[in-house]
Each structure stands twice: as C-alpha cells, then as structure tokens.
C-alpha positions in Angstrom: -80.2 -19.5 -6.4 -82.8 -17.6 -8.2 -82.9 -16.8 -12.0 -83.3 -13.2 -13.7 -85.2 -14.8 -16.4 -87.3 -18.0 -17.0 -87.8 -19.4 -20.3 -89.4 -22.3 -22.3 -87.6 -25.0 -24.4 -90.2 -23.4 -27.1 -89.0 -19.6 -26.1 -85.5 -20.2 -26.2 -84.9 -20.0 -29.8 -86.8 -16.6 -29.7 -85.6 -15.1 -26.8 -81.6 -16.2 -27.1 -80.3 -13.4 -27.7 -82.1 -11.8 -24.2 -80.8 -14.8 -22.9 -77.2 -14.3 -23.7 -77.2 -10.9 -23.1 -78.3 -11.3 -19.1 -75.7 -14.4 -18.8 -73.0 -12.1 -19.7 -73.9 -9.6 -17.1 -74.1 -12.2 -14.3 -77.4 -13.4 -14.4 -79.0 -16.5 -14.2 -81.3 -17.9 -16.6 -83.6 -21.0 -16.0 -84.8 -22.8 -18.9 -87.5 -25.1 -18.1 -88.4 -28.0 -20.9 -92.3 -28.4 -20.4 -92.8 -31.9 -21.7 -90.1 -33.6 -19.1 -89.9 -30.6 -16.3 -86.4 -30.4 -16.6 -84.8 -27.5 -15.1 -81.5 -25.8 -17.0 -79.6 -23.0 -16.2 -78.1 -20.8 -18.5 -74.8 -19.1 -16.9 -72.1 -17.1 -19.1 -68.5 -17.4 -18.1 -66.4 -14.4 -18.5 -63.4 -14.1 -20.7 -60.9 -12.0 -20.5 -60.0 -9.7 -23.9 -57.0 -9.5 -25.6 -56.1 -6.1 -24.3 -56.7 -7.4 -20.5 -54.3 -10.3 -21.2 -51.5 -8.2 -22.9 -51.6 -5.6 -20.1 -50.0 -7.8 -17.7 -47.2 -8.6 -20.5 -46.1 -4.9 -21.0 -42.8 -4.2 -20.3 -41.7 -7.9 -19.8 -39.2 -7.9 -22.8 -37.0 -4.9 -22.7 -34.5 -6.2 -25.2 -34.3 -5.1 -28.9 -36.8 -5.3 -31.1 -34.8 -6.8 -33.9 -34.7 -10.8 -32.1 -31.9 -11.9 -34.2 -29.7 -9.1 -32.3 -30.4 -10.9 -29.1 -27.8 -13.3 -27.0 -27.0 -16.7 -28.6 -28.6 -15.6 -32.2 -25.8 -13.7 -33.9 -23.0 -16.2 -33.0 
C-alpha cells in the first residue's frame, strides 16, 4: 500500500487539514512518529449524506400526510 502523503508526529498538527482533505478523497496518509518509528496510517471513511440516505426512502409512504387519518388511529 503506498501513501499520497508522509508526515511527522511534529507536522501533523500543521499539516491536518492537508491531511484530512486527501483521506476524504481516498488517499492514504502515513504518519511516521520519529522518536519510536512507528508507522500510522491516516484513512477517511466515507459517509453517506442525508440527501443520499433519504433518496432511497422516497415514495415508501404513500398514505396521508395527516398520520392520525391513518388505519387503527381514528378508532
């Protein structure tokens, strides 16, 4: 696996926002602590948005939009 971007431990904090950024777009980021040698690598897992999630639900629920007019409520 090779990384789009190495960093230091003492980079991170300056260059996080780099970081992040080429996470979210796939990329793999190696940080690399340079007291211990300690290799990490900084991946971004993608979320799906609100409007992604509520497209599949569209349509599902036909019924009125007044619930209380519904089956089983007005009895």
């Amino acid at each position: 696996m090779l990384s789009a971007m190495e960093l230091t431990n003492r980079s991170l904090v300056r260059e996080f926002p780099k970081a992040k950024e080429a996470a979210r777009k796939g990329q793999v980021v190696e940080i690399v602590d340079g007291k211990t040698g300690e290799t990490f690598l900084l991946t971004a897992k993608p979320t799906r948005k609100f409007g992604e999630l509520a497209a599949g639900a569209k349509g599902v629920f036909d019924g009125p939009a007044d619930l209380s007019t519904r089956e089983g409520f007005g009895d």
